[in-house]
C-alpha positions as CSV (number, residue, x, y, z in Angstrom):
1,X,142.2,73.3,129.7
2,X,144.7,72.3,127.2
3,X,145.1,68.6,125.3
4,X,147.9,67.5,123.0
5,X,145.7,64.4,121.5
6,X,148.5,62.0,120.3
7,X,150.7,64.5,119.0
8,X,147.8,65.0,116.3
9,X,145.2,67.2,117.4
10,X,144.9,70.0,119.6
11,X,142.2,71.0,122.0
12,X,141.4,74.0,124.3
13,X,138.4,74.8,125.9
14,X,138.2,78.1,128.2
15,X,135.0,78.9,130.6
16,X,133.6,81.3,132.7
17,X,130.5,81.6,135.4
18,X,128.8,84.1,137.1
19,X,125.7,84.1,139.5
20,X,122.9,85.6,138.0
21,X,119.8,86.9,140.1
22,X,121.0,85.1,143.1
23,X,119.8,81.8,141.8
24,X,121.1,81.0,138.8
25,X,124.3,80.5,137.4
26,X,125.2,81.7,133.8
27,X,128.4,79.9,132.0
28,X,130.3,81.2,128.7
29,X,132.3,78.3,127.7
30,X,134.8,78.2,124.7
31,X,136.1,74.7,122.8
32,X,138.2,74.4,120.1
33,X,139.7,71.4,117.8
34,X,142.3,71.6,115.6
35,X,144.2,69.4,113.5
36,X,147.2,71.4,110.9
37,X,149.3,70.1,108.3
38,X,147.1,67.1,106.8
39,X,148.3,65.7,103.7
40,X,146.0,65.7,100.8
41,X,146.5,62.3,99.3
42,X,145.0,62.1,95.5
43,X,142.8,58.8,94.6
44,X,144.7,57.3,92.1
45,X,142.2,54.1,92.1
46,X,141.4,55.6,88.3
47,X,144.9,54.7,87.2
48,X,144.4,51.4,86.5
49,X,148.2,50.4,84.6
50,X,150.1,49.3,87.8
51,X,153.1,51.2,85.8
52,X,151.4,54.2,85.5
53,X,150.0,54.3,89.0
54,X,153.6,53.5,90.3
55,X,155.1,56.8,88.4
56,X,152.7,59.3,89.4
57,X,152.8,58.0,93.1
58,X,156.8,58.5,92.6
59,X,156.0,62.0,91.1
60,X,154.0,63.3,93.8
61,X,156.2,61.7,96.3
62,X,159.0,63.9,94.9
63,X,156.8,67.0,94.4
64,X,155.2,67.1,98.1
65,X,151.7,66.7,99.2
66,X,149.6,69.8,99.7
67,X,148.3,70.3,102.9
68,X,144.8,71.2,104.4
69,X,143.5,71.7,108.1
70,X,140.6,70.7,110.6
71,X,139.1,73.3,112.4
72,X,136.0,72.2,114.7
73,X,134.9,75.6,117.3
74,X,131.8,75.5,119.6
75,X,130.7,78.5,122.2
76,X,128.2,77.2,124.4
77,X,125.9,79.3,126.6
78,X,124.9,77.4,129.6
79,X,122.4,78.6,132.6
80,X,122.1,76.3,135.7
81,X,119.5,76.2,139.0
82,X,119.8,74.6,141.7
83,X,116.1,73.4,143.4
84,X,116.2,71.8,146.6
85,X,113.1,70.2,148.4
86,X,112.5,68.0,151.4
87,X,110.8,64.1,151.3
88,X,109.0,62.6,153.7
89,X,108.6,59.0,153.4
90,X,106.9,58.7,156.6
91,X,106.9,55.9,159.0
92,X,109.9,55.8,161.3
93,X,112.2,57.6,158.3
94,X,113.2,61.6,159.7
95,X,112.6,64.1,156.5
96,X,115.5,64.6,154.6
97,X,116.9,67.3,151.9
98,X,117.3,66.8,148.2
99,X,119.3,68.9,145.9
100,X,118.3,68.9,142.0
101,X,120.5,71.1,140.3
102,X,119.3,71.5,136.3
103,X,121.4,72.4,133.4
104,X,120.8,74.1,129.8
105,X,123.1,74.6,126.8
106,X,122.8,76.3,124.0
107,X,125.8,75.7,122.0
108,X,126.6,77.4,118.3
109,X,128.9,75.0,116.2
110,X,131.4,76.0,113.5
111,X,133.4,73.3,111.6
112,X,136.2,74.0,108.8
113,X,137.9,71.0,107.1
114,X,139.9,71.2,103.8
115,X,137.2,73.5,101.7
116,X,133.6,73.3,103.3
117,X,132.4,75.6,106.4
118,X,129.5,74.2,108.1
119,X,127.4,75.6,111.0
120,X,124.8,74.0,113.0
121,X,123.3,74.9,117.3
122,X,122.3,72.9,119.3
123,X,120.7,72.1,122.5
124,X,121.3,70.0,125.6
125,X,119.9,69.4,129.1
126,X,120.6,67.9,132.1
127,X,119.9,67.3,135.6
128,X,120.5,65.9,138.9
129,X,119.1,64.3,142.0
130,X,121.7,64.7,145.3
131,X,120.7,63.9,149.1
132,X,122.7,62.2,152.0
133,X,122.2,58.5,152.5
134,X,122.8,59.3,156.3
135,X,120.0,61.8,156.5
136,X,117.7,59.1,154.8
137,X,118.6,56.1,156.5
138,X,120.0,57.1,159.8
139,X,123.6,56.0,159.5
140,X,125.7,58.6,159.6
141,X,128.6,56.5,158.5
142,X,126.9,56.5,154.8
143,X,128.1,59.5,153.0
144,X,126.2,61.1,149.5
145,X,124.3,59.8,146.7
146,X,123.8,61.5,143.3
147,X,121.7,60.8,140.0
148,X,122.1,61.8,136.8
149,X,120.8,62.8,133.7
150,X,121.3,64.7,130.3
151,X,120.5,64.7,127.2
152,X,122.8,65.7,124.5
153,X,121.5,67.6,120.7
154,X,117.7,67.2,122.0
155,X,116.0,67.9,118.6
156,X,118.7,66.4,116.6
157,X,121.8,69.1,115.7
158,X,122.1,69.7,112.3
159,X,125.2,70.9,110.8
160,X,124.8,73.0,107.4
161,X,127.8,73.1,104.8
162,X,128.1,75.4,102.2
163,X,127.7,72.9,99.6
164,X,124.6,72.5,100.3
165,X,124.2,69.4,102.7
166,X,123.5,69.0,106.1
167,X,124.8,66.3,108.7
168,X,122.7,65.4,111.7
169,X,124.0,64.9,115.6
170,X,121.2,62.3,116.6
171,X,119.6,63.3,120.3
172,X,122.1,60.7,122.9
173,X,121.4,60.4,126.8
174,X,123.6,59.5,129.3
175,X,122.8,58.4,132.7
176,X,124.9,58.3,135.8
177,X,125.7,57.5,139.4
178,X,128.0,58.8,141.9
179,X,128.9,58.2,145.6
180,X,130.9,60.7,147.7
181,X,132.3,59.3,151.1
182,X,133.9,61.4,153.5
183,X,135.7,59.4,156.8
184,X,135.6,61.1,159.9
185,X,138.6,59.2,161.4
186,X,141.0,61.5,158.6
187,X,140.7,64.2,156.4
188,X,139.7,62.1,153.4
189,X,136.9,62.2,150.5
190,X,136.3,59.1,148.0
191,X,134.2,59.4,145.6
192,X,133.1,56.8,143.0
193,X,131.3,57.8,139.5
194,X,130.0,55.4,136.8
195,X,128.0,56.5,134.0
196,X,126.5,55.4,130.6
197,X,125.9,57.0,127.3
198,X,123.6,55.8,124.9
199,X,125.4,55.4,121.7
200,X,128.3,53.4,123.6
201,X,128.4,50.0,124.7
202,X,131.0,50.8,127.5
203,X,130.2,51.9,130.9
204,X,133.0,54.7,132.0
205,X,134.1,54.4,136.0
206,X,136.0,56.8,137.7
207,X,137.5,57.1,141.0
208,X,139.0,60.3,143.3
209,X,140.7,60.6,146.5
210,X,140.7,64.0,148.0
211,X,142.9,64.9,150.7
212,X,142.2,68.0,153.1
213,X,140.7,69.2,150.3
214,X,144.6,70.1,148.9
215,X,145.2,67.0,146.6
216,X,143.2,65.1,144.7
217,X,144.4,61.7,143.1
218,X,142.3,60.0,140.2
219,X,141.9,57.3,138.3
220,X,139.3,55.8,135.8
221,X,137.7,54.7,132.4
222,X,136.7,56.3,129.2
223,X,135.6,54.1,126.4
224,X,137.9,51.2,127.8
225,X,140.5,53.4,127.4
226,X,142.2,53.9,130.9
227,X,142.9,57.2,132.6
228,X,144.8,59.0,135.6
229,X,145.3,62.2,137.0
230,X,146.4,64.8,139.9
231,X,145.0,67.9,141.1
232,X,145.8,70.6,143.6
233,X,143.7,72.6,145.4
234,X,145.8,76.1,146.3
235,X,144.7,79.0,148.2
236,X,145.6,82.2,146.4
237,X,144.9,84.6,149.1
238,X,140.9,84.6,149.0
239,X,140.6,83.0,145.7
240,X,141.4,79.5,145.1
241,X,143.1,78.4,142.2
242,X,143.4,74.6,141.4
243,X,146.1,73.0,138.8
244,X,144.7,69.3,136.8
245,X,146.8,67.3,135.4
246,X,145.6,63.9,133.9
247,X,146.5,61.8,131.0
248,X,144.4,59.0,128.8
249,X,146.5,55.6,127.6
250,X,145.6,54.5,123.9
251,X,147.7,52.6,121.4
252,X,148.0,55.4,119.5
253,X,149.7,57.4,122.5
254,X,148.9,58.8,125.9
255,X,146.6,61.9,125.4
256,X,147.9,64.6,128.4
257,X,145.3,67.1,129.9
258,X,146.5,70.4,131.6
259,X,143.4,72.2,132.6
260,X,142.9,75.0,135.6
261,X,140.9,76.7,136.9
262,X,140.6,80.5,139.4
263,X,137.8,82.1,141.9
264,X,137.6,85.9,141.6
């Protein structure tokens, strides 16, 4: 995935999966942040003869600014299960399936900005609780419900600079819903996401309409900010490939997201 943030910043991040024993999944994943060319602006707030301070801004004006860069890089390994089990309630209720899928990253993080390196990992987890309101309730027009939970930086990530400091990513969870509709009437998936981080005081929503599982049309939140987007599904022969295009609106800008992805 690829995002131009505000004509600012760039970001990529690049993954990969692969099963693992039959019943895990193991993930590489890539991110990087970078933001070139930022002036270096001198504090003048010394200069206290308004004169003075007017000339040397004049003079460095005239000479150029030097320049500096923001470099932020993490690698995160992830490893992911799916468990599944069967509840029985009982009474008149028929046994149905759950799926809890649970998540682990291990992430290393490497940050460069204007003359300090700093390096910190960090851990974070995460999992889920899926089953199908029909098999529960015995309506089969009620499609799929999901829970979530993770937990970001678990034991606190600290970050080490080489000028001997440290900064700490404080432990932040963030719980979830989701409800995935499919109609039988047309080839047509809906699903509806809302979720909740603790250090935020903004609930994020999202939306997605998936048709014949070809084109996907979104739409949602993201700290108030709001958001759109388009995907297509394509096959590729035997291996699917799907394109993402979505963008963010904020007064600095839209942010646009290119991101895709291929099944080998």
């Amino acid at each position: 995935m690829y995002i131009n943030q505000f004509g600012l910043a760039d970001y990529i991040a690049i993954s990969t999966n692969h099963p693992w024993r039959q019943i895990w999944q193991v993930g590489i994943n890539l991110v990087n942040l970078s933001v070139d060319n930022i002036p270096e602006r001198p504090d003048l707030r010394s200069i206290l003869d308004l004169e003075t301070r007017r000339d040397s801004i004049r003079t460095l004006v005239a000479r150029g600014f030097s320049i500096f860069k923001d470099r932020e890089t993490g690698v995160f390994l992830t490893l992911t299960r799916n468990l599944s089990t069967t509840i029985d309630l009982g009474w008149q209720i028929t046994p149905f399936d759950v799926q809890i899928p649970i998540g682990l990253n291990i992430k290393l993080l490497h940050k460069e900005l204007y003359n300090l390196v700093g390096n910190g990992i960090g851990v974070d987890l995460g999992t889920m609780l899926s089953f199908n309101l029909a098999d529960a309730t015995g309506y089969d027009w009620i499609g799929e419900l999901t829970l979530g939970l993770s937990v970001s930086d678990v034991a606190g990530t600290l970050i080490y600079w080489n000028s001997g400091k440290y900064d700490k990513i404080h432990p932040a969870v963030i719980s979830g819903v989701g409800y995935r509709h499919s109609f039988q009437v047309i080839p047509v998936d809906i699903i509806f996401l809302t979720q909740k981080k603790s250090t935020e005081s903004e609930f994020d929503f999202g939306m997605e309409c998936i048709l014949k599982n070809l084109v996907a049309v979104r739409f949602g939140t993201n700290l108030g900010a709001m958001q759109g987007g388009l995907g297509l599904m394509l096959p590729f022969g035997t291996r699917p490939v799907s394109i993402d295009y979505s963008f963010t609106a904020h007064d600095l800008g839209n942010a646009h997201r290119i991101g895709g992805s291929i099944t080998l």
